[in-house]
C-alpha positions in Angstrom: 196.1 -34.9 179.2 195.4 -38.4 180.1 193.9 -40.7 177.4 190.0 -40.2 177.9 190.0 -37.2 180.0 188.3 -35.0 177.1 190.0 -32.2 178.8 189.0 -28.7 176.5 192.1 -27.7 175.2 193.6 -24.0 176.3 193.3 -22.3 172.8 190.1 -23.9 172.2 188.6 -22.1 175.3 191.0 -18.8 174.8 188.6 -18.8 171.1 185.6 -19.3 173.0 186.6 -16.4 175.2 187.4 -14.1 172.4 184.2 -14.5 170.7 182.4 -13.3 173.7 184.7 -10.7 174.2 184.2 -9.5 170.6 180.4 -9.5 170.9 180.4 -7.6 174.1 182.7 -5.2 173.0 181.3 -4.6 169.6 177.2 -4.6 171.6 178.7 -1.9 173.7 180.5 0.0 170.7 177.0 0.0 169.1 174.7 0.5 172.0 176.7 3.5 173.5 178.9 5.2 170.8 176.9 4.9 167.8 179.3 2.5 166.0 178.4 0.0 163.3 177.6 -3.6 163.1 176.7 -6.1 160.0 175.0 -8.9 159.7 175.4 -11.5 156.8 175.2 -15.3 155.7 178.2 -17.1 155.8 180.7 -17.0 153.1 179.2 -14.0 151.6 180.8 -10.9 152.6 182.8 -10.8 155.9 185.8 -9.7 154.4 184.4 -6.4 152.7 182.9 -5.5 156.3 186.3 -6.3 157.9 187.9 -3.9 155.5 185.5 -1.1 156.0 186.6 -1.9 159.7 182.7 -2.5 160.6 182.2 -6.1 163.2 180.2 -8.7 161.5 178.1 -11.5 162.5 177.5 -14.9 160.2 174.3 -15.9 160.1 175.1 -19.5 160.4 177.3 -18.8 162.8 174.6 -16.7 165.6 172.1 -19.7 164.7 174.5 -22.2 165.8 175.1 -20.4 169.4 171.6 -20.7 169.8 171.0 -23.8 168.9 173.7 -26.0 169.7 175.6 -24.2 172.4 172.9 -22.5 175.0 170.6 -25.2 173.4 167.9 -22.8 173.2 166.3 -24.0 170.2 162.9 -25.2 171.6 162.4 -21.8 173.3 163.2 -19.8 170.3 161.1 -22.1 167.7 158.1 -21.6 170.0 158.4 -17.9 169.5 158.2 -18.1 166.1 155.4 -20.2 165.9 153.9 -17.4 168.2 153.9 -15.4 165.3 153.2 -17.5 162.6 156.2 -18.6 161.4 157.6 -22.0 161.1 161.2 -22.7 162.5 164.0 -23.7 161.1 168.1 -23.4 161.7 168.1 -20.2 159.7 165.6 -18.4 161.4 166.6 -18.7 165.1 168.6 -15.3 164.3 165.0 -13.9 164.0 163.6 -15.4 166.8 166.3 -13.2 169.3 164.9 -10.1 167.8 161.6 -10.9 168.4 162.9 -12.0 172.2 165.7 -10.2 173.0 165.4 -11.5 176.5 166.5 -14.5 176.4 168.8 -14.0 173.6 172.1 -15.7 174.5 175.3 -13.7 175.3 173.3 -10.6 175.2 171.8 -10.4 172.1 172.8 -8.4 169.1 172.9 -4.8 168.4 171.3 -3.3 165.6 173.4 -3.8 162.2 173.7 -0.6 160.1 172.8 -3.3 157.3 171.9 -7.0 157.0 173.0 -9.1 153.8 170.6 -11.1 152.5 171.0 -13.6 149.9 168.9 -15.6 147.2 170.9 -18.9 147.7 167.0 -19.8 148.2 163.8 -18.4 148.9 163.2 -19.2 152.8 166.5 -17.5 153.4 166.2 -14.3 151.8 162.6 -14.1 153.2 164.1 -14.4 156.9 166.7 -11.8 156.4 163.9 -9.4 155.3 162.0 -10.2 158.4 164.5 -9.8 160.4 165.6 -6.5 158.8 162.3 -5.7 159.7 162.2 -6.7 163.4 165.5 -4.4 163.5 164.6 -1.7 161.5 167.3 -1.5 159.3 168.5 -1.9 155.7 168.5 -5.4 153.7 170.4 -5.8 151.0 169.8 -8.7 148.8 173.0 -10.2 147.4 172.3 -12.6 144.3 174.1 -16.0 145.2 172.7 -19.5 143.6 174.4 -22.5 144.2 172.9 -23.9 141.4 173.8 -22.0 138.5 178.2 -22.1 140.1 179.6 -24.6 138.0 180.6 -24.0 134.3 180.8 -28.6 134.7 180.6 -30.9 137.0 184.2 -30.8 139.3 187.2 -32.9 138.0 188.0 -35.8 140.5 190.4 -34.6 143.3 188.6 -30.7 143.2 189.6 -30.3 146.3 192.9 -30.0 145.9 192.2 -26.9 142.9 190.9 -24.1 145.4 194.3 -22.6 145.7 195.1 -21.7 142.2 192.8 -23.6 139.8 189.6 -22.9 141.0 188.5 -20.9 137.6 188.2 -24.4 136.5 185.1 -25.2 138.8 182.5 -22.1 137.8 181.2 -20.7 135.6 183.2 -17.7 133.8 180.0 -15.4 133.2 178.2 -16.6 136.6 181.9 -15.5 138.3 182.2 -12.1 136.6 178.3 -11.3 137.2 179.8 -11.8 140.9 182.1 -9.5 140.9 180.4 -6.7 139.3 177.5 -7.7 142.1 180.1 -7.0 145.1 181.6 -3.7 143.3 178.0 -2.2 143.3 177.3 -3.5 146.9 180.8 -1.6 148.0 180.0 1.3 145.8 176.8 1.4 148.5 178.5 1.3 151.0 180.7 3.6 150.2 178.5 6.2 150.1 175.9 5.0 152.8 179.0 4.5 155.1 180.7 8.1 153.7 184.0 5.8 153.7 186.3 4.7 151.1 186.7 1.1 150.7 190.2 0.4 151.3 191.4 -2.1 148.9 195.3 -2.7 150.5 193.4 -3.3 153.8 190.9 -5.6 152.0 194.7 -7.0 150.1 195.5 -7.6 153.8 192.9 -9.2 154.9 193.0 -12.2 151.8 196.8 -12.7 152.5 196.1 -13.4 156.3 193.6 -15.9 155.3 195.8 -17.6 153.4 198.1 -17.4 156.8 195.7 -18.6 158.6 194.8 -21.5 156.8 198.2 -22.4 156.1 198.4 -22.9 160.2 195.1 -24.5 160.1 196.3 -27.3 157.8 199.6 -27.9 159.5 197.4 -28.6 162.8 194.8 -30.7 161.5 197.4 -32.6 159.3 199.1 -33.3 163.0 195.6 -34.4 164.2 194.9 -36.8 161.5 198.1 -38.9 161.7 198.4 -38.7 165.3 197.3 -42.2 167.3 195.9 -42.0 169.3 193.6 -38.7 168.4 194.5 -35.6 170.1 191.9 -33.1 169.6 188.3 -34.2 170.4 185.8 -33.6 167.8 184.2 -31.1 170.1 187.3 -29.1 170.0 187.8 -29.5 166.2 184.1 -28.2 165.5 184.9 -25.5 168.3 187.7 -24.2 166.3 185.8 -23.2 163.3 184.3 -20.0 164.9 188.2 -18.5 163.6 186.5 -18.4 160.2 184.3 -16.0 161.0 186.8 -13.2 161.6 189.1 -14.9 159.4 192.7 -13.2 158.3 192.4 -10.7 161.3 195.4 -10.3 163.4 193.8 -11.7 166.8 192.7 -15.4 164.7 195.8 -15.9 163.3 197.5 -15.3 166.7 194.7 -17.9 168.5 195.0 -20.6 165.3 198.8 -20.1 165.9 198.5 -20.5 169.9 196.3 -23.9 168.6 198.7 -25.4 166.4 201.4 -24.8 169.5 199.3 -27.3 171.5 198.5 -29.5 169.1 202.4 -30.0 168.6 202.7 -30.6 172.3 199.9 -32.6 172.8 201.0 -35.0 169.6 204.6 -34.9 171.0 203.3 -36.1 174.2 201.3 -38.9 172.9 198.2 -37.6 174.2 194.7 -39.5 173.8 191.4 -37.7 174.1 189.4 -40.9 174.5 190.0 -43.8 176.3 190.3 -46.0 173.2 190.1 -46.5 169.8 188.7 -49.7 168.8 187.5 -47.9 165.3 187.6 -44.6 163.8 184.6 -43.4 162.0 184.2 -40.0 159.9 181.0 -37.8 160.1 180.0 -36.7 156.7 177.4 -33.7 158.3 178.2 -30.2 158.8 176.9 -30.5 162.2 178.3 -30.6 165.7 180.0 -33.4 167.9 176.6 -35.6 167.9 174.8 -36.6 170.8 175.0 -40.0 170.1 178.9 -40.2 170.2 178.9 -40.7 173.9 177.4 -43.9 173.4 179.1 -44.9 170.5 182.6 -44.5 172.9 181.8 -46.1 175.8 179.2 -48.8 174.7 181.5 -50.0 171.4 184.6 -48.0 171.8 184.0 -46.3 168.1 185.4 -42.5 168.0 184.3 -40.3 165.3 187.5 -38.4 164.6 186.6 -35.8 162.1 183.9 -34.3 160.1 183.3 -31.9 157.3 184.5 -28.7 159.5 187.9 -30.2 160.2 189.0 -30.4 156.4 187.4 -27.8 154.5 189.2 -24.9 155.9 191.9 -24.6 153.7 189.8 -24.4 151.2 189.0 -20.7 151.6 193.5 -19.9 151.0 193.3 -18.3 147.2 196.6 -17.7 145.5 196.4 -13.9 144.9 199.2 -13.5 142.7 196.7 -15.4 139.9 194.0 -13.0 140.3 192.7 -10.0 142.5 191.5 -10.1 145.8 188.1 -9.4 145.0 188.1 -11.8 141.8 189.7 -14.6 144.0 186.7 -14.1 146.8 183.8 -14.3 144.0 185.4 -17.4 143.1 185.3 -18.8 146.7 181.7 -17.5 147.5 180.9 -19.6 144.1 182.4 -22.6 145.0 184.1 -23.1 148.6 183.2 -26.9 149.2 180.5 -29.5 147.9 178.7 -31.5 150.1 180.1 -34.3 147.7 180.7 -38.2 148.8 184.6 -38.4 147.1 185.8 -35.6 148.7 184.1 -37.2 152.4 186.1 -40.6 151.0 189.3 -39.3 150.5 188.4 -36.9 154.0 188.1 -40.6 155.9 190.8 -42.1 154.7 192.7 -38.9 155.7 192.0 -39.3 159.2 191.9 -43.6 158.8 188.5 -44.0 159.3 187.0 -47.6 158.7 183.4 -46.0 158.9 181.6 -43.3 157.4 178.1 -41.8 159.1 175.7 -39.6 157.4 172.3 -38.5 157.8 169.8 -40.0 155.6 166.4 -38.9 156.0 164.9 -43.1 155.3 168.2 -45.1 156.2 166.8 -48.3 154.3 167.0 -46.7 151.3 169.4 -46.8 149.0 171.4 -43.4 148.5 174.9 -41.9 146.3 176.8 -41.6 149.3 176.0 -45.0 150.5 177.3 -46.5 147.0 180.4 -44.2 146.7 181.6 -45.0 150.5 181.3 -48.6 150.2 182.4 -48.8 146.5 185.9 -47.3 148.5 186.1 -50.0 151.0 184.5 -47.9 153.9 182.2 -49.0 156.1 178.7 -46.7 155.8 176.4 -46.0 158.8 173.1 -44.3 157.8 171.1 -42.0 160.4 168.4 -40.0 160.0 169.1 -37.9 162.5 171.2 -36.2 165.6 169.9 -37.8 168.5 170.6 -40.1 171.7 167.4 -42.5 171.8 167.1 -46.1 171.4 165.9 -46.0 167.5 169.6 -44.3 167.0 171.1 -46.9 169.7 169.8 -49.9 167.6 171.1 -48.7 164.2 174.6 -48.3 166.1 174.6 -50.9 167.2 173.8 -53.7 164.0 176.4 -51.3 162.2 179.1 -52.1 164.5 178.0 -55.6 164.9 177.7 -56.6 161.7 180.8 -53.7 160.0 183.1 -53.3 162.7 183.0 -56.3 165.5 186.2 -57.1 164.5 187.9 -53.4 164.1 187.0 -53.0 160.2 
């Protein structure tokens, strides 16, 4: 691959592949031989339904293929205003029920049971309309992001998932947790006329930890390489492995992955044509639209984001604790949205530059104040977009922050 050529990587697209694979086979599973299907909110409960051997869909995960990949976002927020309802990113889920027609990749069968959580109001309230709209079961699992922490986390938290993350929540709020998962299997259980299986659920932890140890060993690769391998397109791409995570076919494709990264870095590849700065993208969202521009108009590449680093975050070291124990733990507290972890994140990867999405840019903000008070550069946006309000705060950051590479 030829520096610039943007070229999708092999394993990228063989992930791509598999995901559509798994959908159809799991829609025709359901649709024709009565199987079952879950659907639930990320980071809640994927690995219970994998060990009951029922195929699950993430919430955040379904929104995003509407949204952001077929781009249907317009269509499916006009349905819901249809109907009363005001769009957002969670509800586009709802949205292909109430349209199966155009929903993308064929839509979704009917779970057996949705999960639906009280991390806030508006989300709970869409999984019991869309429960509705399926006619199926909703279960509401407790989940408060602001009640996690027993104090505030200890600089360098990142670095305590593995082994020390009792250290980060609170000790009731965690074993409340657990007994709330126990009764939720216990339903199952007997809804489903299954066992749980709690070596296969054993399984399951260990080959996320597997998995992320491969996923840390690429992206380390990534971040030292010059110039960058891996597009951020690809690096965002990648993420859909964590939603089947520890199964045996994602640890084979993150494996095949860090394969090509080796090759690719050993080859000195480039995946854009040059790197007159490197910026980092504190958002959780996708490659931007505005990144186009920021390459070929200033030659700035944004080289990472929040989904390239905080996958190793989900590895647990299970001979501290049980699996379930060290999963309540994770659902508690798997990353913070926090400005010193984005720092270190930036530095990482040798960014000069970080961006983030402010709703008012002139305003003062925490992350603007802890980025700079690091050295970094800090470009303020209120918003994904390719227009010429987005062009002209580009383009006074780099002028003013970065003309001369810094």
């Amino acid at each position: 691959m030829k520096p610039g050529e943007q070229t999708r990587l092999a394993s990228v697209d063989a992930v791509r592949a598999h995901q559509r694979t798994w959908l159809e086979e799991t829609r025709a599973a359901v649709g024709e031989g009565g199987g079952r299907f879950a659907i639930c909110n990320a980071d809640d409960f994927e690995e219970i339904f994998t060990a009951f051997g029922i195929p699950v869909m993430v919430v955040n995960y379904w929104n995003s293929i509407v949204t952001f990949s077929e781009r249907k976002g317009p269509h499916f927020g006009a349905v819901l205003r249809e109907r009363g309802y005001t769009p957002n990113m969670f509800s586009m889920g709802l949205a292909t029920t109430l349209d199966p027609a155009e929903a993308p990749w064929g839509g979704l069968p009917k779970p057996t049971i949705m999960i639906g959580t009280t991390r806030d109001e508006t989300q709970l309230r869409v999984m019991e309309l869309w429960a509705r709209a399926f006619g199926c079961e909703c279960y509401p699992l407790d989940f408060s992001w602001t009640s996690q922490y027993r104090q505030l986390p200890p600089p360098g938290w990142w670095n305590l998932h593995f082994s020390r993350s009792g250290e980060m929540i609170d000790p009731a709020r965690h074993a409340e947790r657990v007994r709330q998962m126990e009764r939720l299997i216990a339903h199952l259980e007997e809804r489903l006329d299954q066992p749980f299986d709690h070596a296969r659920f054993r399984e399951i932890m260990e080959g996320i930890n597997e998995q992320m140890a491969l996923w840390q060993e690429a992206f380390d690769l990534i971040a030292t390489a010059r110039p960058l391998p891996v597009s951020l397109r690809d690096q965002t791409a990648l993420y859909q492995l964590n939603w089947q995570r520890g199964t045996a076919p994602n640890i084979a494709l993150m494996r095949d992955f860090l394969t090509e990264v080796r090759q690719l870095v050993a080859d000195g590849a480039g995946c854009y044509p040059q790197e007159r700065f490197r910026l980092y993208l504190a958002t959780s969202g996708n490659d931007p639209l505005y990144h186009r521009y920021l390459r070929e108009r200033w030659g700035g590449a944004i080289v990472s984001s929040r989904y390239s680093g905080i996958a190793p975050m989900y590895a647990r070291d299970l001979s501290r604790e049980g699996p379930l124990e060290a999963l309540a733990a994770r659902q508690l507290f798997l990353f913070d949205k926090e400005p010193h972890w984005e720092v270190h994140e930036a530095k990482r990867w040798g960014a000069q530059g970080v961006i983030g999405l402010e709703r008012d840019p002139s305003l003062p903000s925490r992350y603007r104040r802890v980025v700079e008070a690091a050295g970094l550069a800090y470009l303020a946006l209120p918003r994904d977009a390719d227009d010429e309000e987005i062009h002209g705060l580009i383009d006074r950051f780099v002028e003013t922050r970065m003309v001369d590479g810094r």
